[in-house]
PQR file with spaces between the fields and no chain letter, atoms N, CA, C, O and H, PARSE charges and radii, in Angstrom:
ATOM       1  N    UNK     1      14.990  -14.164    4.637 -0.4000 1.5000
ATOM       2  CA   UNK     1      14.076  -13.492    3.735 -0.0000 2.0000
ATOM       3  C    UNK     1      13.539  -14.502    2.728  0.5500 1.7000
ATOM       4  O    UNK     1      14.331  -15.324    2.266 -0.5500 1.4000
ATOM       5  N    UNK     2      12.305  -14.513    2.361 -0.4000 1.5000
ATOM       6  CA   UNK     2      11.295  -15.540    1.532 -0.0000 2.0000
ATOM       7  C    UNK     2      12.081  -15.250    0.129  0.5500 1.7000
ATOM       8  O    UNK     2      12.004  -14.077   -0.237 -0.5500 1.4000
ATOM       9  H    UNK     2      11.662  -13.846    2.737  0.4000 1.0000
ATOM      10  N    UNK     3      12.765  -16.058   -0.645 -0.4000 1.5000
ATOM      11  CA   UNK     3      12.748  -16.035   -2.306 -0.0000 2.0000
ATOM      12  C    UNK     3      11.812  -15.233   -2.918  0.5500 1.7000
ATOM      13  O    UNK     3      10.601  -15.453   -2.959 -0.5500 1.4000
ATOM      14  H    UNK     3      12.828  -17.011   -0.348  0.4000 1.0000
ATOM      15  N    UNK     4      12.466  -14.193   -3.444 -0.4000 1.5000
ATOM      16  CA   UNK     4      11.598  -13.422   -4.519 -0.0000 2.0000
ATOM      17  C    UNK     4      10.544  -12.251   -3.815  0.5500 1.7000
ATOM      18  O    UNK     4       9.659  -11.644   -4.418 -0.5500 1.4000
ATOM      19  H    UNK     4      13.449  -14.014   -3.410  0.4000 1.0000
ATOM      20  N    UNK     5      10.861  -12.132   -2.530 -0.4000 1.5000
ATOM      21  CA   UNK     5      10.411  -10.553   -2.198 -0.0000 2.0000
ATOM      22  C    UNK     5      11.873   -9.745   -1.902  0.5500 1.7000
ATOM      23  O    UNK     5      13.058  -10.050   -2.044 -0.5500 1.4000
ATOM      24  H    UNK     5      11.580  -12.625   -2.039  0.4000 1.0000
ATOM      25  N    UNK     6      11.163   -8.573   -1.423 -0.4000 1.5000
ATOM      26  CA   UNK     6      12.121   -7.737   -1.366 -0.0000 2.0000
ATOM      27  C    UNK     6      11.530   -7.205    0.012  0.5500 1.7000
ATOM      28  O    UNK     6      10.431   -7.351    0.547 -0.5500 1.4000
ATOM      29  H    UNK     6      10.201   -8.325   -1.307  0.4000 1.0000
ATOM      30  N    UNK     7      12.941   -6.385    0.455 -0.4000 1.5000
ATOM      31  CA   UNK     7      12.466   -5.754    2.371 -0.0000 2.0000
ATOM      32  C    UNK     7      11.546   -4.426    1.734  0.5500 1.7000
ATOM      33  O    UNK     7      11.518   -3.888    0.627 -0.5500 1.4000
ATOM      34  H    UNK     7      13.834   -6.266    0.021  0.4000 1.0000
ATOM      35  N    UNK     8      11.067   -4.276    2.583 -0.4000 1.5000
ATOM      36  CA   UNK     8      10.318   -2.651    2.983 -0.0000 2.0000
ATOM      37  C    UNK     8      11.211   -1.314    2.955  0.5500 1.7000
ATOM      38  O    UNK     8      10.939   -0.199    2.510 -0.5500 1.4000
ATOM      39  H    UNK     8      11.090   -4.713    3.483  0.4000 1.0000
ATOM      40  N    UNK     9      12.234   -1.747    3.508 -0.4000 1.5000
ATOM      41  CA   UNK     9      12.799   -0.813    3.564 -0.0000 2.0000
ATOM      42  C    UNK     9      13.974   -0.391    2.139  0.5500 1.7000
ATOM      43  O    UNK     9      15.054    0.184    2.277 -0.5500 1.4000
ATOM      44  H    UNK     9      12.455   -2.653    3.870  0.4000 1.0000
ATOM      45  N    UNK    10      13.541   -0.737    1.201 -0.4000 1.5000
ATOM      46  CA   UNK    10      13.772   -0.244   -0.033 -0.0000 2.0000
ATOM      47  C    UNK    10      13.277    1.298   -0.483  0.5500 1.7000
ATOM      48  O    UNK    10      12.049    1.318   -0.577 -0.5500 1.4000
ATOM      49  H    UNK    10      12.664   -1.205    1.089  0.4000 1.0000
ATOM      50  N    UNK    11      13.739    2.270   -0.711 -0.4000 1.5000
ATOM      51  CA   UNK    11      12.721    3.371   -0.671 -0.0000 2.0000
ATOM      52  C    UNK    11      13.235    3.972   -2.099  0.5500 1.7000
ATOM      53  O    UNK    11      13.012    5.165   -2.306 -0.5500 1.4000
ATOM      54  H    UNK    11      14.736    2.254   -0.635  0.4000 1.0000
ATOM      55  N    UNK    12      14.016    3.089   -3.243 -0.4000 1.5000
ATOM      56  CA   UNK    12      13.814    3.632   -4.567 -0.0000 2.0000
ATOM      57  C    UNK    12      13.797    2.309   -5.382  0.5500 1.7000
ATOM      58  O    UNK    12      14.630    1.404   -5.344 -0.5500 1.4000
ATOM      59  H    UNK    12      14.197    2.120   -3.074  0.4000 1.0000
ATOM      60  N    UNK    13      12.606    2.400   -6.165 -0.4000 1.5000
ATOM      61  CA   UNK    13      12.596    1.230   -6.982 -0.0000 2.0000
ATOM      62  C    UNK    13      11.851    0.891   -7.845  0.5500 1.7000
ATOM      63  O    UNK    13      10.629    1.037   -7.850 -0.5500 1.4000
ATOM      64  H    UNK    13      11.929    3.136   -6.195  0.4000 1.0000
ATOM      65  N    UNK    14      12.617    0.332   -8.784 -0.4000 1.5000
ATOM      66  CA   UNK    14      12.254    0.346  -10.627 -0.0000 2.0000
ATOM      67  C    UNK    14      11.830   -0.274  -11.045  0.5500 1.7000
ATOM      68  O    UNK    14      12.362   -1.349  -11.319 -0.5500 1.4000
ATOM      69  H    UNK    14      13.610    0.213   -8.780  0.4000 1.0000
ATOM      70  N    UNK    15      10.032    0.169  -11.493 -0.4000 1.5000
ATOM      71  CA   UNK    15       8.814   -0.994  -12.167 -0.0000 2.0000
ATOM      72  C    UNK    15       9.171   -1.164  -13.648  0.5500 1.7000
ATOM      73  O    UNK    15      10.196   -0.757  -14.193 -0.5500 1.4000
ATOM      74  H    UNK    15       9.600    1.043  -11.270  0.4000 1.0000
ATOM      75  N    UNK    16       8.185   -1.812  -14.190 -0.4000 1.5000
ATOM      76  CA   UNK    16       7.662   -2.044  -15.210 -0.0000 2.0000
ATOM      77  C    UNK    16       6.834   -1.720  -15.548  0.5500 1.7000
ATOM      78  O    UNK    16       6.167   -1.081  -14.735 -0.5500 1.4000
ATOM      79  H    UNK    16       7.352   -2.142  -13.747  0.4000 1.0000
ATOM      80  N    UNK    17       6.323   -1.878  -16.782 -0.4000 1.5000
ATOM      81  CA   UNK    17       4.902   -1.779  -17.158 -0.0000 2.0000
ATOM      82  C    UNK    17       3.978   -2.723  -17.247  0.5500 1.7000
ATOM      83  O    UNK    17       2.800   -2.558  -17.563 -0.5500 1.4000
ATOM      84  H    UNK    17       6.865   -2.397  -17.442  0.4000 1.0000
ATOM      85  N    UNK    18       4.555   -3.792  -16.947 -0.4000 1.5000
ATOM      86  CA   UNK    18       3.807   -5.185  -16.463 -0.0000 2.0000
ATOM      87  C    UNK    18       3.334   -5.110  -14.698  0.5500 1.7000
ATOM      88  O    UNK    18       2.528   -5.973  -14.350 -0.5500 1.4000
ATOM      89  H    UNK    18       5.513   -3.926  -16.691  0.4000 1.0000
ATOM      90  N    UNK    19       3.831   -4.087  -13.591 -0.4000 1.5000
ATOM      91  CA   UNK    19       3.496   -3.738  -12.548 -0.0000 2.0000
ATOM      92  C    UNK    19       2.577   -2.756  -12.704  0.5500 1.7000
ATOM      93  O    UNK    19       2.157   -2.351  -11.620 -0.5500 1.4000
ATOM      94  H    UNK    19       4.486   -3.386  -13.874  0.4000 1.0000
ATOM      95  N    UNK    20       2.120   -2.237  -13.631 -0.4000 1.5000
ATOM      96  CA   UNK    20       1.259   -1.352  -13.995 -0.0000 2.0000
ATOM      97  C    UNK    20      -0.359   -1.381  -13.384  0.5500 1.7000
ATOM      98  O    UNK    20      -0.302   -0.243  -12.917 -0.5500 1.4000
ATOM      99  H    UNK    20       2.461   -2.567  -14.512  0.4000 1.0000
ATOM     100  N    UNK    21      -0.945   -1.571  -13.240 -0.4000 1.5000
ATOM     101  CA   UNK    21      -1.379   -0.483  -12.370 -0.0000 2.0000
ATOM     102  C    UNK    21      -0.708   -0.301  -11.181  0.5500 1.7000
ATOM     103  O    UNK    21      -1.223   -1.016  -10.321 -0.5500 1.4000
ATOM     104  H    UNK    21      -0.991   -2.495  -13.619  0.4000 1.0000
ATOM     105  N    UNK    22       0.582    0.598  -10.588 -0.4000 1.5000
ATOM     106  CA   UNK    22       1.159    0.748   -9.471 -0.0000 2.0000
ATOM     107  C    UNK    22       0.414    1.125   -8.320  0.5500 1.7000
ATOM     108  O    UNK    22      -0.209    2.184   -8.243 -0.5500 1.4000
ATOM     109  H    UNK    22       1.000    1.179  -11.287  0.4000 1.0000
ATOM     110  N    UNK    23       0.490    0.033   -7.184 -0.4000 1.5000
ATOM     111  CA   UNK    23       0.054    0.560   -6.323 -0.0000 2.0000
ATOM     112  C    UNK    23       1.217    0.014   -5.141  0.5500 1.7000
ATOM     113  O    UNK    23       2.102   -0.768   -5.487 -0.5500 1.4000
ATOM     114  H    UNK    23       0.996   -0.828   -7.246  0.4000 1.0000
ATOM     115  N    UNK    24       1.108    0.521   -3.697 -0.4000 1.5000
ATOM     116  CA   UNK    24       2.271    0.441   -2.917 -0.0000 2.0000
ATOM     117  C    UNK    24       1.339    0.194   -1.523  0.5500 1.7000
ATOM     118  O    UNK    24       0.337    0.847   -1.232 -0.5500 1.4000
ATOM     119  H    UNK    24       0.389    1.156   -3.417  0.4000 1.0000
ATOM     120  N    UNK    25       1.911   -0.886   -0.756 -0.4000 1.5000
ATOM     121  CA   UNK    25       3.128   -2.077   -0.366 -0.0000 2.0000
ATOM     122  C    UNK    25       2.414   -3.010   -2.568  0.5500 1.7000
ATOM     123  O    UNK    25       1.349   -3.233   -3.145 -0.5500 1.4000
ATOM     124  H    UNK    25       2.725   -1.416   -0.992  0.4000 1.0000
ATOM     125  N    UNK    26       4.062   -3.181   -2.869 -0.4000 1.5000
ATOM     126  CA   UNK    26       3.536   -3.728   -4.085 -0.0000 2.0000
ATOM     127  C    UNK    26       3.631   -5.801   -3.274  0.5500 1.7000
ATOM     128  O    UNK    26       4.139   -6.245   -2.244 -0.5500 1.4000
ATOM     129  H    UNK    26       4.927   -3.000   -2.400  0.4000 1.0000
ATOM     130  N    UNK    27       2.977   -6.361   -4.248 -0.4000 1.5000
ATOM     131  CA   UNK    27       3.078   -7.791   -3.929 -0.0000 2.0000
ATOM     132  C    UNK    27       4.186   -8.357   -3.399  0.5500 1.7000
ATOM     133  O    UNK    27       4.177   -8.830   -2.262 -0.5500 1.4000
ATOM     134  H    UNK    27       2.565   -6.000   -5.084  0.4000 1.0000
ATOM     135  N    UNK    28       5.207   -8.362   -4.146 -0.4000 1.5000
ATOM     136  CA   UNK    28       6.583   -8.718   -4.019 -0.0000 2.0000
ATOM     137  C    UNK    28       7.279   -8.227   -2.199  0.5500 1.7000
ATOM     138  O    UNK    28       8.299   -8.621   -1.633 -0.5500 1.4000
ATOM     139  H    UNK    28       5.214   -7.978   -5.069  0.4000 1.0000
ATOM     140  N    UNK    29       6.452   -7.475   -1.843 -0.4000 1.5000
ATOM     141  CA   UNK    29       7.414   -7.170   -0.825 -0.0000 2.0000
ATOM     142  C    UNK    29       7.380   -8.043    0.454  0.5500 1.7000
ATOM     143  O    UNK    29       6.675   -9.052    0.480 -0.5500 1.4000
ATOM     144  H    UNK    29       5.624   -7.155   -2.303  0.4000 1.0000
ATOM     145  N    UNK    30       8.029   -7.720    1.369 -0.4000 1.5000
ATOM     146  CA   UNK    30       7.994   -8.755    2.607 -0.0000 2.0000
ATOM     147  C    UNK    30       6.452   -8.771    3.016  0.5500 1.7000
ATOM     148  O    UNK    30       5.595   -9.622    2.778 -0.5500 1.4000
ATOM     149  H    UNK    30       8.602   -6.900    1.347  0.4000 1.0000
ATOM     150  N    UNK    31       6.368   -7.515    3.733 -0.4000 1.5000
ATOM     151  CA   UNK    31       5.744   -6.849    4.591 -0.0000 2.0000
ATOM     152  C    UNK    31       4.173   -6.371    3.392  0.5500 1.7000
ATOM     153  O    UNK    31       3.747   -5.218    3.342 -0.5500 1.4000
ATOM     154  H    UNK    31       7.064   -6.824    3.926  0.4000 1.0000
ATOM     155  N    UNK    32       3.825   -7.037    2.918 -0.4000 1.5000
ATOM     156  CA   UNK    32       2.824   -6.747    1.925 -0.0000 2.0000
ATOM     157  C    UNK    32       1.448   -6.007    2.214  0.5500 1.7000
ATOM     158  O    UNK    32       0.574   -5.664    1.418 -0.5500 1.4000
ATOM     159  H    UNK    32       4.171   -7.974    2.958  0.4000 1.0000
ATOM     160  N    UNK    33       1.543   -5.821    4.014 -0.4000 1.5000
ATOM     161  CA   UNK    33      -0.017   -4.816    4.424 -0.0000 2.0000
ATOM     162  C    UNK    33       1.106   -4.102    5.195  0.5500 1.7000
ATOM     163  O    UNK    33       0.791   -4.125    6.385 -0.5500 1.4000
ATOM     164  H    UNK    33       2.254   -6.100    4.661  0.4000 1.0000
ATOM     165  N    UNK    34       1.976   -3.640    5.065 -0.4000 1.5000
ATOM     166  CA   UNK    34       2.790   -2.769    5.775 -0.0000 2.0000
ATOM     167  C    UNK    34       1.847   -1.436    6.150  0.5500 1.7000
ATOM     168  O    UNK    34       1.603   -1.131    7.318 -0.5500 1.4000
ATOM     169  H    UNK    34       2.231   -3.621    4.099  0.4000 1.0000
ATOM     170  N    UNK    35       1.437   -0.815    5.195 -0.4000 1.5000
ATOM     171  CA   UNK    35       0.005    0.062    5.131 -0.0000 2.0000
ATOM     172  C    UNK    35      -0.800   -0.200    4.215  0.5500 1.7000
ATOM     173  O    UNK    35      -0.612   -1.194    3.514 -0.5500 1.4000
ATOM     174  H    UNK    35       1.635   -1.063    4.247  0.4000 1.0000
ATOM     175  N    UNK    36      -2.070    0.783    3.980 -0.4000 1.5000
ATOM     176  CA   UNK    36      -2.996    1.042    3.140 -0.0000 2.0000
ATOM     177  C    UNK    36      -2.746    0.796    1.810  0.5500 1.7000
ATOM     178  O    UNK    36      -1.945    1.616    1.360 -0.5500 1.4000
ATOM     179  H    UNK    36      -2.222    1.591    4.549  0.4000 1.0000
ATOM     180  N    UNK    37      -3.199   -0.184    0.839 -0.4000 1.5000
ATOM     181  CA   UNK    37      -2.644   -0.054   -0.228 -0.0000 2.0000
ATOM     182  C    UNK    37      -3.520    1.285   -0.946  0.5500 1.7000
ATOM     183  O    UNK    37      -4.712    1.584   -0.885 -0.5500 1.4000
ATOM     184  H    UNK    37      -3.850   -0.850    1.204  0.4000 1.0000
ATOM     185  N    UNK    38      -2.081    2.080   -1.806 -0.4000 1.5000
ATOM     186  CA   UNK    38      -2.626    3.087   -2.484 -0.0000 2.0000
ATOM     187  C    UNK    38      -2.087    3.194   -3.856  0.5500 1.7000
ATOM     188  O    UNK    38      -0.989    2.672   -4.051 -0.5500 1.4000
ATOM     189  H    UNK    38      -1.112    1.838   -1.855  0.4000 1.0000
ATOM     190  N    UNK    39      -2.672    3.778   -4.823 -0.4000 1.5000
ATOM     191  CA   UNK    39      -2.454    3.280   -6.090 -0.0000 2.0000
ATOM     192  C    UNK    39      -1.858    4.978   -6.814  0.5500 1.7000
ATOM     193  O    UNK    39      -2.272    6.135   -6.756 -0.5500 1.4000
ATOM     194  H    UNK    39      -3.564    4.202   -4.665  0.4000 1.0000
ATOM     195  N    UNK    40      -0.879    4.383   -7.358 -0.4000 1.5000
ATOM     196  CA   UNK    40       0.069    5.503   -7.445 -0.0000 2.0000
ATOM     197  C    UNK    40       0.100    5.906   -8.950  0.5500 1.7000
ATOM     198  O    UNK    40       0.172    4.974   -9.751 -0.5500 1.4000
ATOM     199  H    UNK    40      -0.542    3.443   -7.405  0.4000 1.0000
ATOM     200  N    UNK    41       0.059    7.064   -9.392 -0.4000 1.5000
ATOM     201  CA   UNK    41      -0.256    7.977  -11.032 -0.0000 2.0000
ATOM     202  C    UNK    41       1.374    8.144  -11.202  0.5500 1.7000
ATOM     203  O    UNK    41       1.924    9.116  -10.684 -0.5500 1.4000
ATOM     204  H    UNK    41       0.000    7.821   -8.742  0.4000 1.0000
ATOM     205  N    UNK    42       2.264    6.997  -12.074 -0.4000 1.5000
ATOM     206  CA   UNK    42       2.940    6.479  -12.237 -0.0000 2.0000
ATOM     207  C    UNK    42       3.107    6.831  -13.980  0.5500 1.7000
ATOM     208  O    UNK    42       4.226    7.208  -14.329 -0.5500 1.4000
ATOM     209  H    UNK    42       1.817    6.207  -12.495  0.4000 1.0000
ATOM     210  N    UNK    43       2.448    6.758  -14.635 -0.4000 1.5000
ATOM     211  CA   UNK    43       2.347    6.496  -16.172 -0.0000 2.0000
ATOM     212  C    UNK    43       2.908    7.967  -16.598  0.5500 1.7000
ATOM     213  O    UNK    43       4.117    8.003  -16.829 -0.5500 1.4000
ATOM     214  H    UNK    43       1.539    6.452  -14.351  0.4000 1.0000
ATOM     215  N    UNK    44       2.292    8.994  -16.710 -0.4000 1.5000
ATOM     216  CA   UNK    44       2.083   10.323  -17.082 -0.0000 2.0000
ATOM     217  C    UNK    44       3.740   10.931  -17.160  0.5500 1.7000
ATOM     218  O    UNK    44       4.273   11.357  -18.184 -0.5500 1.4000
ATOM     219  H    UNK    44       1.310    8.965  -16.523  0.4000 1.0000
ATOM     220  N    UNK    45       4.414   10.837  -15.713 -0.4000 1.5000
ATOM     221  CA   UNK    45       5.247   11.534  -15.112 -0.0000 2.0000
ATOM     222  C    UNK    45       7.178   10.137  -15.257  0.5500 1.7000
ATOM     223  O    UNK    45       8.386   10.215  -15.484 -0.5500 1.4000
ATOM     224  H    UNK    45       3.981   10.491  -14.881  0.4000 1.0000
ATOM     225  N    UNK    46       6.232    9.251  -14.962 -0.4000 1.5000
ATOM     226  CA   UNK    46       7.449    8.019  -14.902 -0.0000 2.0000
ATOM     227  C    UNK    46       7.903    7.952  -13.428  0.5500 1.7000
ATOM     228  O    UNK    46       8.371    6.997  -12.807 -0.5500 1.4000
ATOM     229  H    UNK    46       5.251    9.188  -14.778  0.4000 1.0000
ATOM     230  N    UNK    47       7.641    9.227  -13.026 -0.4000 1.5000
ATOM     231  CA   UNK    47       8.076    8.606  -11.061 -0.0000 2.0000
ATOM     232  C    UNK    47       7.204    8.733  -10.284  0.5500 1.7000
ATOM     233  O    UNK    47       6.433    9.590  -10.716 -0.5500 1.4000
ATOM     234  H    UNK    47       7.261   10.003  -13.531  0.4000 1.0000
ATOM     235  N    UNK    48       6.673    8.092   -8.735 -0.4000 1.5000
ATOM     236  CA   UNK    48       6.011    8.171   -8.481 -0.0000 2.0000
ATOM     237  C    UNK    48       6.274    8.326   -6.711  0.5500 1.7000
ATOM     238  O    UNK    48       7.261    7.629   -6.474 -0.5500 1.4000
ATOM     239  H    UNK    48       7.299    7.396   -8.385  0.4000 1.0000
ATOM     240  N    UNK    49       5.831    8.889   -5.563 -0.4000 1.5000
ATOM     241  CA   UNK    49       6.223    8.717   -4.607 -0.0000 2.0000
ATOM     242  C    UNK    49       4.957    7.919   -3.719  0.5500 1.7000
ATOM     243  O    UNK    49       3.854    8.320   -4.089 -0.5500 1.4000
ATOM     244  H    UNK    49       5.029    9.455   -5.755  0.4000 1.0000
ATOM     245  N    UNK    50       4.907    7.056   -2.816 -0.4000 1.5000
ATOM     246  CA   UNK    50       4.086    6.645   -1.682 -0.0000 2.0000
ATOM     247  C    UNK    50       3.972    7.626   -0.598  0.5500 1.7000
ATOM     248  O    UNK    50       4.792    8.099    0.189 -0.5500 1.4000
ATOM     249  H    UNK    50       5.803    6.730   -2.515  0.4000 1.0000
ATOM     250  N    UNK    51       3.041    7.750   -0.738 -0.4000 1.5000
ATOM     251  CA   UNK    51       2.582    9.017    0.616 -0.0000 2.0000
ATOM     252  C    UNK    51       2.585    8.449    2.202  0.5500 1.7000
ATOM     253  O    UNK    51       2.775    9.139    3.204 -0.5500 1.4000
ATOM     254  H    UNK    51       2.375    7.365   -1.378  0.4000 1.0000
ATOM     255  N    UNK    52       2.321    7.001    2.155 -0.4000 1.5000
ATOM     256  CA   UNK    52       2.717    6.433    3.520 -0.0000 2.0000
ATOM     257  C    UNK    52       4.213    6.160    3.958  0.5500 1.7000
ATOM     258  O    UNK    52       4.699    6.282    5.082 -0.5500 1.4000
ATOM     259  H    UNK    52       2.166    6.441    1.341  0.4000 1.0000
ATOM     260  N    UNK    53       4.814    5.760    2.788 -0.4000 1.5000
ATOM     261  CA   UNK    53       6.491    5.089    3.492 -0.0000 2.0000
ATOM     262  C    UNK    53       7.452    5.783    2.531  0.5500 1.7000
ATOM     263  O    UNK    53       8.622    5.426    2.398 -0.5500 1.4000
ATOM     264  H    UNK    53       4.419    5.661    1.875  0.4000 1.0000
ATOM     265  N    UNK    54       6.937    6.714    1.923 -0.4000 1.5000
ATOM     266  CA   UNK    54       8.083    7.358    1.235 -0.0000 2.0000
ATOM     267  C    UNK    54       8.701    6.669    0.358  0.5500 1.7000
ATOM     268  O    UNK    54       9.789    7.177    0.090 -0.5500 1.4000
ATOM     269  H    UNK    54       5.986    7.005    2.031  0.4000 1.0000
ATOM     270  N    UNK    55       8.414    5.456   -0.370 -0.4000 1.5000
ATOM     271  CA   UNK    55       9.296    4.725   -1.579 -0.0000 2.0000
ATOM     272  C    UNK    55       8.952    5.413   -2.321  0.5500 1.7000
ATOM     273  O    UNK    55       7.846    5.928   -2.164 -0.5500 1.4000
ATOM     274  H    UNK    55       7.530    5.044   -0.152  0.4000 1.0000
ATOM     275  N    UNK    56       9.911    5.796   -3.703 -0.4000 1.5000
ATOM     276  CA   UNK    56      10.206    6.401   -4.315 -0.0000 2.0000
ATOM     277  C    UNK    56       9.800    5.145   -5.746  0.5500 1.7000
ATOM     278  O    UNK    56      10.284    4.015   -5.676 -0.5500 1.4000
ATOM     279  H    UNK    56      10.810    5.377   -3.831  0.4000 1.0000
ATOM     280  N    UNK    57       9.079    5.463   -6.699 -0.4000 1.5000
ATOM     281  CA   UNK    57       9.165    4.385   -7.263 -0.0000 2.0000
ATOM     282  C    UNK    57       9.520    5.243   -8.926  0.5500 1.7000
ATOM     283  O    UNK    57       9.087    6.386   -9.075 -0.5500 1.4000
ATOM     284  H    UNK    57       8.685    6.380   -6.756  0.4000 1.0000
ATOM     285  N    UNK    58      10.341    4.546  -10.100 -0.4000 1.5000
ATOM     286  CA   UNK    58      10.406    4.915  -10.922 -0.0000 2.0000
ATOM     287  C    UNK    58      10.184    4.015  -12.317  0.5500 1.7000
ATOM     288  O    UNK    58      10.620    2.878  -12.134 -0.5500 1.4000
ATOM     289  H    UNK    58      10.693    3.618   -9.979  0.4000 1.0000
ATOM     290  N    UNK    59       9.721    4.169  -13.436 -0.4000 1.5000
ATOM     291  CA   UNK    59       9.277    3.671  -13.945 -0.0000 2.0000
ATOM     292  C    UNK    59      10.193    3.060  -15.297  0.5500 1.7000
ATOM     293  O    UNK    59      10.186    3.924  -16.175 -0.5500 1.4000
ATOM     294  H    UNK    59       9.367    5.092  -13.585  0.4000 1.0000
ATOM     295  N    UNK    60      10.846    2.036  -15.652 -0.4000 1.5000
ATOM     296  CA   UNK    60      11.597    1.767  -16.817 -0.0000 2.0000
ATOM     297  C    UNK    60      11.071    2.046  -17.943  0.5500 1.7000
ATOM     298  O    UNK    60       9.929    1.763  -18.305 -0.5500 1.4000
ATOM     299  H    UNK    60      10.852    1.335  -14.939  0.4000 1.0000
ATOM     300  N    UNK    61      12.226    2.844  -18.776 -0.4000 1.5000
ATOM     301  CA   UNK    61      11.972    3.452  -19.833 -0.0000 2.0000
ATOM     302  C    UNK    61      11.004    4.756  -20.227  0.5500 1.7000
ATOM     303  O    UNK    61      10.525    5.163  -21.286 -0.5500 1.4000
ATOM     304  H    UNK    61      13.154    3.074  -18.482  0.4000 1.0000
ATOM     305  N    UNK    62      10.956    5.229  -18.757 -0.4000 1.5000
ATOM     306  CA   UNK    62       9.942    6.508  -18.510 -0.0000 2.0000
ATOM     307  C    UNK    62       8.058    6.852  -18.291  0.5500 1.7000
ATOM     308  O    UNK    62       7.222    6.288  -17.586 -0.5500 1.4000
ATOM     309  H    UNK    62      11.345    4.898  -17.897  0.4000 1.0000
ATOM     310  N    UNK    63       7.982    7.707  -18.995 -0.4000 1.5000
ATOM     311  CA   UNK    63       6.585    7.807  -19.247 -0.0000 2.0000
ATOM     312  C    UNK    63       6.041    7.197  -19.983  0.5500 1.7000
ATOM     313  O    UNK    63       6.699    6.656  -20.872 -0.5500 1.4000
ATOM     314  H    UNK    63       8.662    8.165  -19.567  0.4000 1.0000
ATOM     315  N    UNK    64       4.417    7.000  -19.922 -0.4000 1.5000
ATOM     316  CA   UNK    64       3.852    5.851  -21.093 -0.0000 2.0000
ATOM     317  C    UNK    64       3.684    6.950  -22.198  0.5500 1.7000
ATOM     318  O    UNK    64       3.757    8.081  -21.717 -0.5500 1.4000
ATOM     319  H    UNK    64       3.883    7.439  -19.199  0.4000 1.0000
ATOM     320  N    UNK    65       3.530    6.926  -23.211 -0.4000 1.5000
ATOM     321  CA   UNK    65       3.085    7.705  -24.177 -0.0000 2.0000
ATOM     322  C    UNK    65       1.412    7.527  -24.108  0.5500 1.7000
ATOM     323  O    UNK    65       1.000    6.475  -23.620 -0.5500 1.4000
ATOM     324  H    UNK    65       3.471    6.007  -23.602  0.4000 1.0000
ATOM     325  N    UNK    66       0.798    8.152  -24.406 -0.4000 1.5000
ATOM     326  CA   UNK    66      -0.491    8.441  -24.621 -0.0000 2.0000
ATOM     327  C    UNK    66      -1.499    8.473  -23.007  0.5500 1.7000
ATOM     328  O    UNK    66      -2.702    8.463  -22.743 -0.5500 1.4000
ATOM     329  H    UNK    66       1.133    9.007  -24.803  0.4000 1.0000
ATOM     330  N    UNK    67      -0.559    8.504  -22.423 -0.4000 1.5000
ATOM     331  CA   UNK    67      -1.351    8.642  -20.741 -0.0000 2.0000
ATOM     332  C    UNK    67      -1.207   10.338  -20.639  0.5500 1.7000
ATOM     333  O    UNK    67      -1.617   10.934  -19.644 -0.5500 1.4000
ATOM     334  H    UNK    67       0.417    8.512  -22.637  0.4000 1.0000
């Protein structure tokens, strides 16, 4: 495995707000066109799911305030 990605097959996992605008396959991952990139409403709620591969993504320290 390449330094500093992560597999695909991760299906829960915890951004930042520096990953912010979330969208999924994120950069970091192996498989980076695994599918369609789609951009995920992440801020509001703090979790977010991918509609293609089912990762589960959650957001540190929750919701943004003022989204």
């Amino acid at each position: 495995m390449e330094t500093g990605k992560t597999e695909n097959r991760l299906r829960d996992i915890e951004v930042t707000n520096k990953d912010l605008p979330l969208h999924c396959p994120m950069p970091s991952m192996l498989l980076w066109n695994a599918h369609p990139r789609v951009f995920l409403p992440i801020e509001q709620t703090g979790d977010a799911l991918c509609p293609y591969c089912g990762t589960r993504y959650h957001l540190a320290g929750g919701p943004v305030s003022g989204h």
